[in-house]
DSSP file (Angstrom, degrees, kcal/mol; ACC not computed):
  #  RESIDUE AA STRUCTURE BP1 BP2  ACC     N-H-->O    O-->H-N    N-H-->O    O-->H-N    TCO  KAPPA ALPHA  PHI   PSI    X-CA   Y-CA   Z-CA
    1    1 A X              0   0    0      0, 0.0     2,-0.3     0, 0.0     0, 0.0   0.000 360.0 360.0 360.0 127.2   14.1   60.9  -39.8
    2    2 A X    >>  -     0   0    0      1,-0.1     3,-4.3     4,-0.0     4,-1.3  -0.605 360.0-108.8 -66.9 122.1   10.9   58.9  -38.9
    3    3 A X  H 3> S+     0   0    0     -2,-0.3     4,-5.4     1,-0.3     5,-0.1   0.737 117.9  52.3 -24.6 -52.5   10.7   56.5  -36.2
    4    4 A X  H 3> S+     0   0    0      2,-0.2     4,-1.3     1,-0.2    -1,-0.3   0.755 107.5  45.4 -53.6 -29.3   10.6   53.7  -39.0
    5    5 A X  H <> S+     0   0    0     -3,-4.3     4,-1.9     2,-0.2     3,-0.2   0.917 112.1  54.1 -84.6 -26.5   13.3   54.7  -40.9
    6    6 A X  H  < S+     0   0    0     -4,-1.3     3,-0.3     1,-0.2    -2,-0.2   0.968 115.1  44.1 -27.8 -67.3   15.1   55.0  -37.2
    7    7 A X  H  < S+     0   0    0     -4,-5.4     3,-0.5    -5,-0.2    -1,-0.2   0.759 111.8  52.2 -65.3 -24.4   13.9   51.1  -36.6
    8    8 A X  H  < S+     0   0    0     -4,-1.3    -1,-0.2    -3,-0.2    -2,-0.2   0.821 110.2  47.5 -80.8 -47.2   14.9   49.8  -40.1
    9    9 A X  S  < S+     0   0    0     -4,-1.9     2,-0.6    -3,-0.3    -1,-0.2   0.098  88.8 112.2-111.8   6.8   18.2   51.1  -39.7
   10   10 A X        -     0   0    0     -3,-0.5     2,-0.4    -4,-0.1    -4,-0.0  -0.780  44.3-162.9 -74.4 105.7   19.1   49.6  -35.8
   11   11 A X        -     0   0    0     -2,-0.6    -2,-0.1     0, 0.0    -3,-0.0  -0.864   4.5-151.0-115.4 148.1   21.4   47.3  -35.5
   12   12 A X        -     0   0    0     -2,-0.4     2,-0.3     2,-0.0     3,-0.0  -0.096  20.1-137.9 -89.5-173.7   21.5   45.0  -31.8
   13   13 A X     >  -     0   0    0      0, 0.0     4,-1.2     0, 0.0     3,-0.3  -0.674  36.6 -89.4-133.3-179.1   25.0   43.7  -30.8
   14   14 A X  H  > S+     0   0    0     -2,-0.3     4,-2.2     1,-0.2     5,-0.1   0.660 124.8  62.0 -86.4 -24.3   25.4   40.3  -29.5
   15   15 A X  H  > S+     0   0    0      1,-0.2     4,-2.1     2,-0.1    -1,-0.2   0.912 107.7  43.2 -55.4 -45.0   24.8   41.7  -25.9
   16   16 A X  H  > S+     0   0    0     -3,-0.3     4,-2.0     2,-0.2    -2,-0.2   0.839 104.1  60.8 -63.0 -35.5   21.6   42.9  -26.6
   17   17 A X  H  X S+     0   0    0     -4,-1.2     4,-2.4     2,-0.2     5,-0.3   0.963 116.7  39.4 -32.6 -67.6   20.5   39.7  -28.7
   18   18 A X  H  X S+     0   0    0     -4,-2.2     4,-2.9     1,-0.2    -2,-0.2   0.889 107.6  54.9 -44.9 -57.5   21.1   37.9  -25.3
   19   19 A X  H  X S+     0   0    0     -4,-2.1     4,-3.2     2,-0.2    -1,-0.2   0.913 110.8  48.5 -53.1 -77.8   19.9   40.2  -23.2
   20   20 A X  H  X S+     0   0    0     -4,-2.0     4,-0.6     1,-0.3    -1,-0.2   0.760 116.1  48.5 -66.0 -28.4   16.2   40.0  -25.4
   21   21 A X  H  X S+     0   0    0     -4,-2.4     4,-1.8     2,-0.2    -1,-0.3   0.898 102.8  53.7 -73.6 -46.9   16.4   36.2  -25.2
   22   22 A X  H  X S+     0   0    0     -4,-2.9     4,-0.9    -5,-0.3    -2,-0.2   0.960 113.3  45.8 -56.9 -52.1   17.0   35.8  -21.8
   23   23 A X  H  X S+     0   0    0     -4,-3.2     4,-0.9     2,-0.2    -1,-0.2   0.682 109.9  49.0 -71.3  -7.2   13.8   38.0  -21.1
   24   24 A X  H >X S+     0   0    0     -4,-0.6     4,-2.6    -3,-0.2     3,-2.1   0.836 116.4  53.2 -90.8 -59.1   11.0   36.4  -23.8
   25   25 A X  H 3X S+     0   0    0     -4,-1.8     4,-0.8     1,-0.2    -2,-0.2   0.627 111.6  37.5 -31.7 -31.7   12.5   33.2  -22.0
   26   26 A X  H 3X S+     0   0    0     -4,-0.9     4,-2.2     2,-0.2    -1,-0.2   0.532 120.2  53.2 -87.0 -24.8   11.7   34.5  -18.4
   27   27 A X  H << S+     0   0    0     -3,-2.1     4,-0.4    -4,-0.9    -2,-0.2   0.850 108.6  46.4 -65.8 -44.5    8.5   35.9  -19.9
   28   28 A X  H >X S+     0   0    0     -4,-2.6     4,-1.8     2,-0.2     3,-1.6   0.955 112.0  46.9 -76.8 -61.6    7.6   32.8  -21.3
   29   29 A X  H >X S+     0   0    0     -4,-0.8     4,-3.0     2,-0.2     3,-2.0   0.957 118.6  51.2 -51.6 -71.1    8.4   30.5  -17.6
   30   30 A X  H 3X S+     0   0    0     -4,-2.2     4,-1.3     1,-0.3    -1,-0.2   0.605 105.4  48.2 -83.5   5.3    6.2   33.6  -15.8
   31   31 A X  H <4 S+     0   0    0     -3,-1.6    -1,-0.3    -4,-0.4    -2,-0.2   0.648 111.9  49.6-121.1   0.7    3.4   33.4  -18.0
   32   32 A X  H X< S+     0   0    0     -3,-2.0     3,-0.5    -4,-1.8    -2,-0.2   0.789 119.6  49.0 -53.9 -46.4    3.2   28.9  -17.5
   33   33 A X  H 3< S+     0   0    0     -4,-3.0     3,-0.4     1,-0.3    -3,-0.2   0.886 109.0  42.5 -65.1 -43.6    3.4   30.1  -14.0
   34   34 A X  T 3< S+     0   0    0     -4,-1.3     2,-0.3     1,-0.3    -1,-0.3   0.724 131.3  24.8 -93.5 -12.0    0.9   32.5  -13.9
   35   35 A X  S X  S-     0   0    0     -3,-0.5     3,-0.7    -4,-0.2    -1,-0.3  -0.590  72.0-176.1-147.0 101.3   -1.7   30.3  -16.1
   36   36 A X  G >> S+     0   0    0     -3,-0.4     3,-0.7    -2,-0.3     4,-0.5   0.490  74.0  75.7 -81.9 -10.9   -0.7   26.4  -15.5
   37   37 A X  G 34 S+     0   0    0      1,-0.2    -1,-0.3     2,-0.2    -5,-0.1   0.423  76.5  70.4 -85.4  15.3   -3.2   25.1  -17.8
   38   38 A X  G X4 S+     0   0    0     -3,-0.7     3,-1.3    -6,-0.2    -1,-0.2   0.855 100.4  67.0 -91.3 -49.2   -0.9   26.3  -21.2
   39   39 A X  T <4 S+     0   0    0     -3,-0.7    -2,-0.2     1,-0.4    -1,-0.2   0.554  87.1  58.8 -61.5 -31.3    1.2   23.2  -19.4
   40   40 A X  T 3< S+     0   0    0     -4,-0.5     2,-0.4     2,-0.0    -1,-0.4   0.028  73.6 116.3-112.4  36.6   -1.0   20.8  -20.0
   41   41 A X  S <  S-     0   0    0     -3,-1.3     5,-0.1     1,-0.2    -3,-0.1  -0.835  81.1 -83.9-108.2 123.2   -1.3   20.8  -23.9
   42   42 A X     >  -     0   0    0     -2,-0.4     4,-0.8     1,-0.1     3,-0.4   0.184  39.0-121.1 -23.9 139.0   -0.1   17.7  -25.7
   43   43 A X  H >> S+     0   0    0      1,-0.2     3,-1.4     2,-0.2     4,-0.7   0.963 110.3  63.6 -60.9 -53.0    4.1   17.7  -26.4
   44   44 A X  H 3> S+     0   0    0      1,-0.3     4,-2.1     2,-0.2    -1,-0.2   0.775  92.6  66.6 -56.2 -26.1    3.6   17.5  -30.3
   45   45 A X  H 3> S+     0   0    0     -3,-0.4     4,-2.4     1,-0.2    -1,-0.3   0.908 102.5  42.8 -67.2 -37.6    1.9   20.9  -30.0
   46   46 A X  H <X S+     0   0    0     -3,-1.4     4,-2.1    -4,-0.8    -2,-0.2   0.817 114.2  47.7 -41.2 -60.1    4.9   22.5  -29.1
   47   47 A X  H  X S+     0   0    0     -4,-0.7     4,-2.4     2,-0.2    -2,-0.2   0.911 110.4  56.6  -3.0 -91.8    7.0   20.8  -31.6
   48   48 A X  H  X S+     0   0    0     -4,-2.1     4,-2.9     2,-0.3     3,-0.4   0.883 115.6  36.4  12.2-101.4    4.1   21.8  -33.9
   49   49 A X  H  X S+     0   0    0     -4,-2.4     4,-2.9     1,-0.2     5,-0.4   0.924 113.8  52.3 -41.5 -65.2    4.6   25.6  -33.0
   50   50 A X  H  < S+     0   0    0     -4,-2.1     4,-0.5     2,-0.2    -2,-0.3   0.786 107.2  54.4 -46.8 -41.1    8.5   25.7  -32.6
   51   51 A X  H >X S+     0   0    0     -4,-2.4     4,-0.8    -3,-0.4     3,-0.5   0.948 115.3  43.6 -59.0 -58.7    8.9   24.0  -36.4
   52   52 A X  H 3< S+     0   0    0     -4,-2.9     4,-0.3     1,-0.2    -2,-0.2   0.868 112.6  48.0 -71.9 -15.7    6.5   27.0  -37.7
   53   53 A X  T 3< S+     0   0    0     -4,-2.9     4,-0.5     1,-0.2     3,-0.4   0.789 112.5  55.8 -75.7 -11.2    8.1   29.9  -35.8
   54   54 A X  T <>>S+     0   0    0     -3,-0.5     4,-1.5    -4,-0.5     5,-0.6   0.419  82.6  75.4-114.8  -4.6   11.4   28.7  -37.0
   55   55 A X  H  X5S+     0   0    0     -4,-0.8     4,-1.0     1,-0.2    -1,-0.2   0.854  89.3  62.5 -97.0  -4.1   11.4   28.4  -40.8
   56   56 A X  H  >5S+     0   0    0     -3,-0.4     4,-2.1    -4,-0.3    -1,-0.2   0.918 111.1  36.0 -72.8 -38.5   11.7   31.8  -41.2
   57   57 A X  H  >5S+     0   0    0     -4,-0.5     4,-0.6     2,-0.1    -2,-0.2   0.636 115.8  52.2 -80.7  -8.8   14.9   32.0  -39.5
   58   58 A X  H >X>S+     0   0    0     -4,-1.5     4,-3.3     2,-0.1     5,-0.6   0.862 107.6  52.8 -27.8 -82.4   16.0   29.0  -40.7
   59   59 A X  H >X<S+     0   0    0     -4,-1.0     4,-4.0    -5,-0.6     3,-1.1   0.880 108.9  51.1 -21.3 -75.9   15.2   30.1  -44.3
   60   60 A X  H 3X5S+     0   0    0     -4,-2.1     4,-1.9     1,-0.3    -1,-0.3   0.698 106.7  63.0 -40.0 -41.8   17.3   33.4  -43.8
   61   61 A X  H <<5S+     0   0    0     -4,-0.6    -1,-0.3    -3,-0.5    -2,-0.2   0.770 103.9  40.3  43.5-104.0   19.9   31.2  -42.7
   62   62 A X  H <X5S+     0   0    0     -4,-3.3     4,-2.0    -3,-1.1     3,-0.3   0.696 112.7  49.1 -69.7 -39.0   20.4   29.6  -45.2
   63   63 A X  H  X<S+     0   0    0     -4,-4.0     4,-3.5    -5,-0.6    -2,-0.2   0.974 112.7  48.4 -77.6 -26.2   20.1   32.1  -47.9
   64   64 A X  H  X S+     0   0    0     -4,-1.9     4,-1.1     2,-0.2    -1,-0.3   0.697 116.3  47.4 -85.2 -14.4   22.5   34.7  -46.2
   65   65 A X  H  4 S+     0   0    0     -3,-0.3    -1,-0.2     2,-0.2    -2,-0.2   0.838 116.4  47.0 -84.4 -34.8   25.1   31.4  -45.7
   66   66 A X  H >< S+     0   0    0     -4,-2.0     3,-1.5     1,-0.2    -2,-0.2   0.966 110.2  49.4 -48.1 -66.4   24.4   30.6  -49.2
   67   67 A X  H >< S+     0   0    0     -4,-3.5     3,-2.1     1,-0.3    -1,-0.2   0.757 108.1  51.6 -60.3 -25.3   24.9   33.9  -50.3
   68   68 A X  T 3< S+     0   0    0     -4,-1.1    -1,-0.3     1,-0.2    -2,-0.2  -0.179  98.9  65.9 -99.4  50.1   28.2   34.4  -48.5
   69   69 A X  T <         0   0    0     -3,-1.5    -1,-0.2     0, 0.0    -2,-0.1   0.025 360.0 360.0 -72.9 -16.1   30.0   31.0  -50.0
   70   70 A X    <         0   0    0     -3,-2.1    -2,-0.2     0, 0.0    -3,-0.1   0.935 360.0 360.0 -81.8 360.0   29.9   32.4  -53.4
């Protein structure tokens, strides 16, 4: 079996979900710390970013909520 089909076929449990969040979150806080000028970009830019990372999981969402109603 090939690493890919290995990765395709992983599934996290909800500890690990957490667990992955908690560190891009701690990632995130140590890399404002370590270069403060990321900090001083306009609010709407943020916004801005966070609306386009998010409609893909949004989307999926939706279609898997969708799908399980019929």
């Amino acid at each position: 079996m090939s690493i890919v089909n290995k990765l395709n076929s992983f599934k996290a449990d909800w500890l690990d979900v957490a667990l992955i969040k908690i560190g891009v979150f701690t990632a995130t806080l140590l890399f404002a710390k370590l270069w403060s000028p990321i900090l001083s970009v306009e609010w709407y830019w943020y916004l801005i970013i966070w609306i386009v990372v998010a409609i893909r999981p949004f989307n999926t969402f939706y279609k898997w909520l969708m799908s399980a109603t019929k």
